[in-house]
Each structure stands twice: as C-alpha cells, then as structure tokens.
C-alpha positions as CSV (number, residue, x, y, z in Angstrom):
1,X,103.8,139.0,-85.4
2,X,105.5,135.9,-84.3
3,X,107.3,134.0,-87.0
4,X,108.4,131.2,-84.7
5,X,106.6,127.7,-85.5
6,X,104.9,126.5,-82.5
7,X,105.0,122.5,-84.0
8,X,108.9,122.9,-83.5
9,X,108.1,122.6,-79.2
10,X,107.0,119.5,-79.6
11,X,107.6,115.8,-79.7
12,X,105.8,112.8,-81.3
13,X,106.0,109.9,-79.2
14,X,104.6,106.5,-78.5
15,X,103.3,106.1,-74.9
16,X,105.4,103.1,-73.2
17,X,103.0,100.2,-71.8
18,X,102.6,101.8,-68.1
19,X,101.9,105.6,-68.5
20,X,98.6,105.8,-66.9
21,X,96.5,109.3,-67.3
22,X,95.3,110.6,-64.2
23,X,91.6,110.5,-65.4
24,X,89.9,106.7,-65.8
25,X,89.1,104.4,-68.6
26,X,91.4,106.9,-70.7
27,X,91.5,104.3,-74.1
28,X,94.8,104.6,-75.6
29,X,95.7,103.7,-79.4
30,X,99.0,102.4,-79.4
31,X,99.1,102.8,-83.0
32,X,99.0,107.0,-82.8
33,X,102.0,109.2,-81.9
34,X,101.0,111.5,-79.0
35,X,103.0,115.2,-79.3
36,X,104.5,115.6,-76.4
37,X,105.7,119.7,-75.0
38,X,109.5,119.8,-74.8
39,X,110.8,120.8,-71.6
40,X,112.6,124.2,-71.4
41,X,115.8,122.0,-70.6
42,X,115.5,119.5,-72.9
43,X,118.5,119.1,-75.3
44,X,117.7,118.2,-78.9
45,X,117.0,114.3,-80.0
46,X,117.5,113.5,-75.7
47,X,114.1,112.8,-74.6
48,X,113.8,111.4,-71.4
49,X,110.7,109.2,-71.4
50,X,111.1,108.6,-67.7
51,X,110.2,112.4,-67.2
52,X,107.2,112.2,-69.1
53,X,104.2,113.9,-67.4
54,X,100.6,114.0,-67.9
55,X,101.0,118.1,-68.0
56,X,103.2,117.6,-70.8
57,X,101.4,115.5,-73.3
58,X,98.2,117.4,-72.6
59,X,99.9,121.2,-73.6
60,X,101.1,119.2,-76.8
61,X,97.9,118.1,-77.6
62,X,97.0,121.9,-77.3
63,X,99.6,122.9,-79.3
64,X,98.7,120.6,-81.8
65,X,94.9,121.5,-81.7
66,X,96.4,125.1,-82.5
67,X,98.7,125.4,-85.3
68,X,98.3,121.9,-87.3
69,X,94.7,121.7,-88.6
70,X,95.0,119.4,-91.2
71,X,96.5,116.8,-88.9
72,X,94.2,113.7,-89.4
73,X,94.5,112.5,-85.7
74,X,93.2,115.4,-84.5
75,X,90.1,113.9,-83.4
76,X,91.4,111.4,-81.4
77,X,93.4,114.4,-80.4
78,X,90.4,115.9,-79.0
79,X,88.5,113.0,-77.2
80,X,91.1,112.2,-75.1
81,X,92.2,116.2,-74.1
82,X,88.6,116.3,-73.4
83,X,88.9,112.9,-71.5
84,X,91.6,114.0,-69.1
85,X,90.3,117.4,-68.5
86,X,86.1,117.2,-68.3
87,X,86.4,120.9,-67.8
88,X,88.8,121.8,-70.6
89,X,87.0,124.5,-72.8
90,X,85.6,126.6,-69.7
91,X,89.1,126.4,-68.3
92,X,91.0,127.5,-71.7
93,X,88.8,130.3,-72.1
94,X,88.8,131.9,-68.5
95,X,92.8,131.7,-69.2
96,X,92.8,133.0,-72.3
97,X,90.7,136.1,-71.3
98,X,92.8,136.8,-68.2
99,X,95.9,136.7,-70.2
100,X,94.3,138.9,-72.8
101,X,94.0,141.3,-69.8
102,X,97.3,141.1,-69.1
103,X,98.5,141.6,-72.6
104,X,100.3,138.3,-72.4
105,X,99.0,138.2,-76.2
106,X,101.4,135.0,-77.4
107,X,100.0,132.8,-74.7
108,X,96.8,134.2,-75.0
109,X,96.2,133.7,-78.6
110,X,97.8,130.3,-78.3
111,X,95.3,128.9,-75.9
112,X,92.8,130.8,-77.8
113,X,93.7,128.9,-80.9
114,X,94.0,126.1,-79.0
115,X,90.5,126.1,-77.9
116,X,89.2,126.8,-81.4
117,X,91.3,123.3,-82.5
118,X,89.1,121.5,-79.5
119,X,85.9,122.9,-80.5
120,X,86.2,124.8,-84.0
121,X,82.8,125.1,-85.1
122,X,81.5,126.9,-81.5
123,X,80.8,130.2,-82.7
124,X,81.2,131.9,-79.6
125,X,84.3,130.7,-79.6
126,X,85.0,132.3,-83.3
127,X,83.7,135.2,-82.3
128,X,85.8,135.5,-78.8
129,X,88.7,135.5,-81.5
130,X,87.6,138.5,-83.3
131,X,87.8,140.4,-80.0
132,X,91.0,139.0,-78.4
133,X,92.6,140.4,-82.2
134,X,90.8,143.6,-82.3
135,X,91.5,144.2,-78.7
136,X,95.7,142.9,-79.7
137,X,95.7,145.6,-82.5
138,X,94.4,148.5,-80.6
139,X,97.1,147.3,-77.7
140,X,99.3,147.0,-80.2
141,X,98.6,150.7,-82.4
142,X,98.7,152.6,-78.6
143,X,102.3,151.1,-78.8
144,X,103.2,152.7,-82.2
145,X,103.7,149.3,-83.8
146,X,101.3,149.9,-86.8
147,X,102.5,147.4,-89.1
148,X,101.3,144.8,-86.0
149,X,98.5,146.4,-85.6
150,X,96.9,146.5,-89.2
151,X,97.8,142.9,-89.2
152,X,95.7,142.2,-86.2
153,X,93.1,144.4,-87.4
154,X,93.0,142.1,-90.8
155,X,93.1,139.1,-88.5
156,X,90.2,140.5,-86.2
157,X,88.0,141.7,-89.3
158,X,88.4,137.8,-90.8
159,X,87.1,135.9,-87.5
160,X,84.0,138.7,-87.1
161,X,82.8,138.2,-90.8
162,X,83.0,134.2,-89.8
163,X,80.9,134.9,-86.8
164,X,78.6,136.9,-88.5
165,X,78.0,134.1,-91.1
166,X,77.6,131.2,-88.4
167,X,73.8,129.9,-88.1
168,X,71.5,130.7,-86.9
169,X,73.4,134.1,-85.8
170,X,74.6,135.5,-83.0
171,X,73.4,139.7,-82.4
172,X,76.8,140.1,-80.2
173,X,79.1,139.5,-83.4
174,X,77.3,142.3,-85.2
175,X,77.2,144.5,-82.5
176,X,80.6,143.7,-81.6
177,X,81.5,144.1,-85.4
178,X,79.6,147.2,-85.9
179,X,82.4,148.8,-82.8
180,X,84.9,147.5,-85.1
181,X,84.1,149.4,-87.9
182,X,83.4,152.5,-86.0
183,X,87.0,152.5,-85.2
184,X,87.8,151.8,-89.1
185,X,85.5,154.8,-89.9
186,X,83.7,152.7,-92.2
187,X,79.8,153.9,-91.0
188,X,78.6,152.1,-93.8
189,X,79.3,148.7,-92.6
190,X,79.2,150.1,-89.1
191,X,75.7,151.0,-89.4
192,X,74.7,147.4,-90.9
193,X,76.1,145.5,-88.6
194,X,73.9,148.5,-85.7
195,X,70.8,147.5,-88.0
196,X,71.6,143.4,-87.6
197,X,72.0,144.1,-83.9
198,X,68.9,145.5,-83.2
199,X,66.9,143.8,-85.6
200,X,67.8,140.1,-84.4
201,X,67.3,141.6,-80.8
202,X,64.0,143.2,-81.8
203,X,61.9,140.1,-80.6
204,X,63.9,139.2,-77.4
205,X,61.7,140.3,-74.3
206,X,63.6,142.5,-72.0
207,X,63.9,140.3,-69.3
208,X,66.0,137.7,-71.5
209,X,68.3,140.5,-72.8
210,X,69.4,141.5,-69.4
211,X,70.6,144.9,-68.2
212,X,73.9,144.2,-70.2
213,X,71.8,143.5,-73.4
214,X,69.8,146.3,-73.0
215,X,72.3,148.5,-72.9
216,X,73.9,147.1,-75.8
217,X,70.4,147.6,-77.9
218,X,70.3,151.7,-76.6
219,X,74.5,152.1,-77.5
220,X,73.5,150.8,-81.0
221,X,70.4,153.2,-81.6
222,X,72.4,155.3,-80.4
223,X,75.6,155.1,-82.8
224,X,73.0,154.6,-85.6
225,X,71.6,157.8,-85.1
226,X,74.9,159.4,-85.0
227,X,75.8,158.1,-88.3
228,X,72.3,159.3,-89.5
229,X,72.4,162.6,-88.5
230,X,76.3,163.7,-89.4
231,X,75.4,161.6,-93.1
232,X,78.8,159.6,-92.0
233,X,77.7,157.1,-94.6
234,X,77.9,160.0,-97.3
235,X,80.1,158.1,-100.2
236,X,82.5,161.6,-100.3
237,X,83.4,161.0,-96.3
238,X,83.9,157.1,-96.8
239,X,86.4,158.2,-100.3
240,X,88.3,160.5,-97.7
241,X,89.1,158.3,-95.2
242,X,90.3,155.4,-97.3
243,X,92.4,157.2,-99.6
244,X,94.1,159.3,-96.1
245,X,94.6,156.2,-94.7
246,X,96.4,154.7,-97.7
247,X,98.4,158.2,-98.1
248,X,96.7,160.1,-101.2
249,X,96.6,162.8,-98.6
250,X,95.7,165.7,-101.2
251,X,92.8,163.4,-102.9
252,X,91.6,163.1,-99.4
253,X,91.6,166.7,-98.7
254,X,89.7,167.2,-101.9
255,X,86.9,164.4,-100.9
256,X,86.3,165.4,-97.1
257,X,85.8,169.7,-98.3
258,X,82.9,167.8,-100.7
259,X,81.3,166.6,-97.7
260,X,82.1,169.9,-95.6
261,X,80.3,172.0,-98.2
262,X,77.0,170.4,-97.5
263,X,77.5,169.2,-93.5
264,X,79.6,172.1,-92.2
265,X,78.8,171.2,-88.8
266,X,79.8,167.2,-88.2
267,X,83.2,167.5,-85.9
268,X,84.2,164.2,-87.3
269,X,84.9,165.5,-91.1
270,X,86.7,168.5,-89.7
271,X,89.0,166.3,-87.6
272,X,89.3,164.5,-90.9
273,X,90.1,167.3,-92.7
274,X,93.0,168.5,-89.9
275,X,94.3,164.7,-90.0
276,X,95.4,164.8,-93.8
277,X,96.4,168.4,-93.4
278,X,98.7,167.2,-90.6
279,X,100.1,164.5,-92.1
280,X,100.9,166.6,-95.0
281,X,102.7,168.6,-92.0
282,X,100.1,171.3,-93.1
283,X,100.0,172.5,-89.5
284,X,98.6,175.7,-89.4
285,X,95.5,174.7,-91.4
286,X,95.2,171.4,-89.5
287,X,95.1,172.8,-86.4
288,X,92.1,175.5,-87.4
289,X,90.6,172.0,-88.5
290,X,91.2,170.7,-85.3
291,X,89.7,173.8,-83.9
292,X,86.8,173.8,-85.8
293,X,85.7,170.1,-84.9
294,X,86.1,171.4,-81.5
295,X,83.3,173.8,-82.0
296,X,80.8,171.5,-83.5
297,X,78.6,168.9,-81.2
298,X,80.5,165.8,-80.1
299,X,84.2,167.3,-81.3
300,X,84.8,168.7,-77.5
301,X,84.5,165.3,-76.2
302,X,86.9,163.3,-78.5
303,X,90.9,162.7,-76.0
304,X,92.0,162.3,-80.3
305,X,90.8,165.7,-81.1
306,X,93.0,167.2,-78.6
307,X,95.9,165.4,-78.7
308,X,96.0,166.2,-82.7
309,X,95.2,169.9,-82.0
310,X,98.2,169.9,-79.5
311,X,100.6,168.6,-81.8
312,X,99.3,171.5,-83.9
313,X,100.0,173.9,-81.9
314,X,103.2,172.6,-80.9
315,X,104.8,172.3,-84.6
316,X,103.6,175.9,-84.8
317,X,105.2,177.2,-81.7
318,X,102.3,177.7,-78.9
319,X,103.5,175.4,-76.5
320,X,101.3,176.6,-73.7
321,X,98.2,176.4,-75.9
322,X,99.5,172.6,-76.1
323,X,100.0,171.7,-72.6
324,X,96.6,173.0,-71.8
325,X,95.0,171.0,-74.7
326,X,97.1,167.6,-73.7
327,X,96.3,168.2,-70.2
328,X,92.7,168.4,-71.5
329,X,93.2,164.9,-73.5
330,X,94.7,162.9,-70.1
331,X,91.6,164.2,-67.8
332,X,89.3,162.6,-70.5
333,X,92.0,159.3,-71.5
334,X,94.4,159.0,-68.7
335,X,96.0,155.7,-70.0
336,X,96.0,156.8,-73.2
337,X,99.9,156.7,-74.1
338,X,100.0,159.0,-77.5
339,X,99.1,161.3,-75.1
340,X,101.3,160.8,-72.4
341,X,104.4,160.5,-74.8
342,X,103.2,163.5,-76.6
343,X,103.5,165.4,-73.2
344,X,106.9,164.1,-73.1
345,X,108.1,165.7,-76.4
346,X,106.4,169.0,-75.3
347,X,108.5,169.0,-72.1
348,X,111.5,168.3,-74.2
349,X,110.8,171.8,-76.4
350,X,109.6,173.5,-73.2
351,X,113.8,172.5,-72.3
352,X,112.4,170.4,-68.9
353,X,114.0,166.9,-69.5
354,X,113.2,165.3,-66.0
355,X,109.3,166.4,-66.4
356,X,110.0,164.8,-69.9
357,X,111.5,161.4,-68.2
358,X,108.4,161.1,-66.2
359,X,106.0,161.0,-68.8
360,X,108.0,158.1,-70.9
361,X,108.4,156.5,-67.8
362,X,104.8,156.4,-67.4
363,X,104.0,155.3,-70.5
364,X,106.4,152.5,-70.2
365,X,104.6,151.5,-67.2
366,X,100.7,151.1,-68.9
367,X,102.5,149.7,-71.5
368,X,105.6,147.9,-71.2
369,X,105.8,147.4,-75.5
370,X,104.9,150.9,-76.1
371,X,107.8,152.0,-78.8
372,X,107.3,155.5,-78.9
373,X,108.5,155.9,-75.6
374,X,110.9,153.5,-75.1
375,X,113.0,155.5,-78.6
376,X,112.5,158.6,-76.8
377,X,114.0,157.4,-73.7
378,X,117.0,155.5,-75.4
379,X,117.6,159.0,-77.2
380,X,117.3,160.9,-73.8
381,X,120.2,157.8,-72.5
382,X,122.3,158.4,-75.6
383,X,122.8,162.2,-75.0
384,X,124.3,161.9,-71.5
C-alpha cells in the first residue's frame, strides 16, 4: 500500500481579486484558503500564481475531499466543487470504474475517496468502495503480493459491513458481501448475507428487479443451497480453514478429517484437506486429496483444484500428469496467472527454457505487477 501522503501535492492559497471560475455566480470567501494541485514542475515554496488554473484548484479540492476528513472547510469545499462541475459525482464515478478496469488502482481509489469526501453518507457510493477493494486484493493476490492483498481484503470487508448497516438497506451490499465471503470460505456469514439478499428482494415484483436482478436472486439460492447441502457452515470446516489460513497446518488437518468423516463426498473439504497437506509440503497425500475432490460433484470444475493437483504432481515427479492438469486449469481460467506461471516452472523442470520464457512473458502481459513472474524472469536473466 501507498505510504505517500497525498496532502503533501497540494497548496493552500488565497484566490487574488480576478480569478474568475468558469461556472457563474461561483461565491468566493476570501477569508478561506483554497488547496491548490502542484504542478509536476513546480519547485518547492515557487508558486506561480499567474499559472493558476481552474483544473488545478478543482483536483485540490478533490484531494482534499479525499485524505483530510476532519478539515472544517470541507463543506464549503464541497459546494463550490459541486458549483463548478454540476455533473461532478456521475463524472468521478464513471472514472473511477474505468480506472478500476484498468488496474490503475492509485488513481482509482483516489477519485473513489474523493467522491466519498463530496458525498460521504451516499451508500452506493460506500458500497462501490467495498468492491473497487475487494476487486484491488484479488488483482493484487493473482500478483503474489499477499501482504497487499489481505490489507485490501480488510479494507474491502470494513466498507461492506458499513453498507450493510446503511438505512433503509441496500440487497446488492449483502449479495455482493455474501461473494466476498465465499472467497473467505466463511459460509456462515456467506450464507447470511445469501438469506438478507433474497429476503429484502422477496417483495420486489419481477419486473422492478430486472433481468440482472433476477439473476442475482437465482445465483444466491443457488450458493445457499450449496452451502446447505455440503454442511459448509459445519463449525469443524469453518475451525479448518481459519487455523490453515493462519498456519496451524496440523490442527487444521485434524479439524477438516472431523468434517470428512461425516460428509465424505463435499470436494471443497478434500481440497481443504490437500491445501494444508501441501503447504506442509505433504505432497503425496495432498495430491490424493486433490484427487479425491476431483471425484466428488463440483471438484472437476474448480481452475484451483487443478492447478494445486499439478503442483502435486510436479513436487512428486509426474510432470506429464501436470502439464495435462494445468492445461486443464487454462481451458477453464485462461487469464488466470498462478496458472500460467505455474506452467512456466514445469517447462523449467521439463529443461525447455524458451517455452518457460513464454509463459512469464504472458503473465507479465495480463498483469504487468504480477511478482511471481517477473522473479522468475529476473532469475532466468541472471543465469545467462
């Protein structure tokens, strides 16, 4: 995460008698310092106030909006961004999306906060927040910068919980929350937030939920009944993943075989069961894990599955076994870059380094941050 402080762009200045905004009957208080952005070629303590532009003082505004809420001028602050620019909110939030989509996540979440300074009790707005961050950490955990990611992912959880609180309540923060902690394997909370969904929805004629909404009432029925059928909210299942996750491996192990013993056939708690087992660097009993999940209903489907079978089977030597499985992965995730860099190393051990190359390369291409592949390549350089 960015340590920088934003505030340190910025100037406080006092607008001389002539400015004029672009926008009429703009009332200025002469009394209140406006920030203005520093220009990339501005030296320190040599403003230029003849260079000041409209463009300037509105982006320090912005930034100001952003980063210092407990400025008390940030009213005033607001009425005349909001002044200048009638169409401010609709215009920071198509830009902040797009950037999202880019993965220009710095600007992105700045305009982001920004917008939440102009208008900080909109809960859509709130809860627009909790997606750019959940969407950030997933960009950010494809990358292999966990540490970034579980910070995002703590930001993310924060700003959904606010937006399921907000009144009276939105359905798309639970449903929306309830994907969140699918990912999190906490079903518990996952199948709450499903239940919220489709119980604030239950009322809503179809016509006014749309063919979007509708959609998003049968994907929650269905996850719900997932959970319900595998027992995923089962305490022994939730015990295993949270103490894996925080690295009691063996206490792990010993909750998710509790679970097995009484739902041998849910593919999630074998893949469970091969993901402590291979992070103990178990490999040969993680990958018949891995193989059982793929045997049960649902574990066949999963681009994870595979990709933690093949590294299986690599660390125990079949490394056809694991080209066919990663292969497998990529026709069901082709962006997916854990598998692409894990293709990579298996080209490396199969002794082909240009094949290797190519994968790396690839992955450096969906994802220009992604550090897994960038190492592997600077390793590859340093051996020439």
């Amino acid at each position: 995460m960015n340590p920088a402080n934003p505030l340190d762009s910025i100037y406080f200045i006092k607008l001389p008698a002539d400015f004029k905004f672009s926008a009429p009957n703009i009332q200025i208080d002469p009394a209140i310092p406006l920030p203005a952005q520093k220009k990339q070629a501005d030296d320190p303590g040599n403003f230029n106030m003849k260079e000041l532009t409209e463009e300037q003082l509105l982006a320090g505004i912005l930034t100001v909006l952003a980063y210092d809420k407990q400025n008390e001028n940030l009213p005033y602050y607001r009425k005349l961004l909001e002044g200048a620019r009638p169409n401010i909110k609709k215009e920071l939030q198509e830009a902040a999306i797009l950037k999202g989509r880019n993965e220009d996540w710095e600007l992105a979440e700045e305009i982001w906060r920004g917008l939440q300074g102009l208008d900080p009790e909109n809960p859509a707005i709130i809860l627009n927040m909790a997606i750019f961050y959940d969407q950030r950490a997933d960009a950010y955990r494809r990358n292999g910068l966990i540490e970034d990611a579980d910070a995002y992912d703590d930001l993310s959880l924060r700003y959904y919980k606010d937006s399921m609180d907000v009144e009276p309540e939105m359905p798309d923060a639970f449903f929306n929350a309830g994907y969140f902690y699918l990912k999190k394997r906490n079903f518990l909370d996952a199948r709450w937030c499903f239940d919220t969904f489709l119980a604030l929805t239950s009322d809503t004629p179809d016509e006014e939920m749309g063919e979007m909404g509708l959609e998003k009432k049968r994907v929650a029925q269905e996850n719900l009944n997932k959970i319900s059928s595998r027992n995923l909210e089962d305490e022994h299942f939730h015990n295993a993943y949270e103490l894996i996750n925080r690295g009691e491996e063996e206490k792990g192990i010993v909750e998710i075989r509790k679970f097995i013993q009484d739902n041998p056939a849910v593919w999630n708690a074998w893949f469970m069961l091969g993901w402590g087992l291979r992070r103990l660097e178990r490999f040969a009993d993680a990958k018949k894990a891995f193989e059982k999940a793929r045997e049960c209903e649902g574990g066949d489907e999963n681009a994870d599955t595979l990709n933690e079978l093949a590294i299986c089977q690599m660390e125990t030597g079949d490394l056809k076994a694991a080209l066919e499985t990663l292969t497998q992965a990529l026709e069901m995730d082709c962006d997916n870059t854990k598998i692409i860099c894990n293709l990579g190393y298996l080209y490396l051990r199969m002794g082909n380094e240009a094949e290797a190359r190519k994968f790396f390369m690839t992955a450096l291409e969906i994802s220009p941050d992604d550090k897994i592949a960038s190492a592997a390549l600077k390793s590859l350089e340093q051996e020439i």
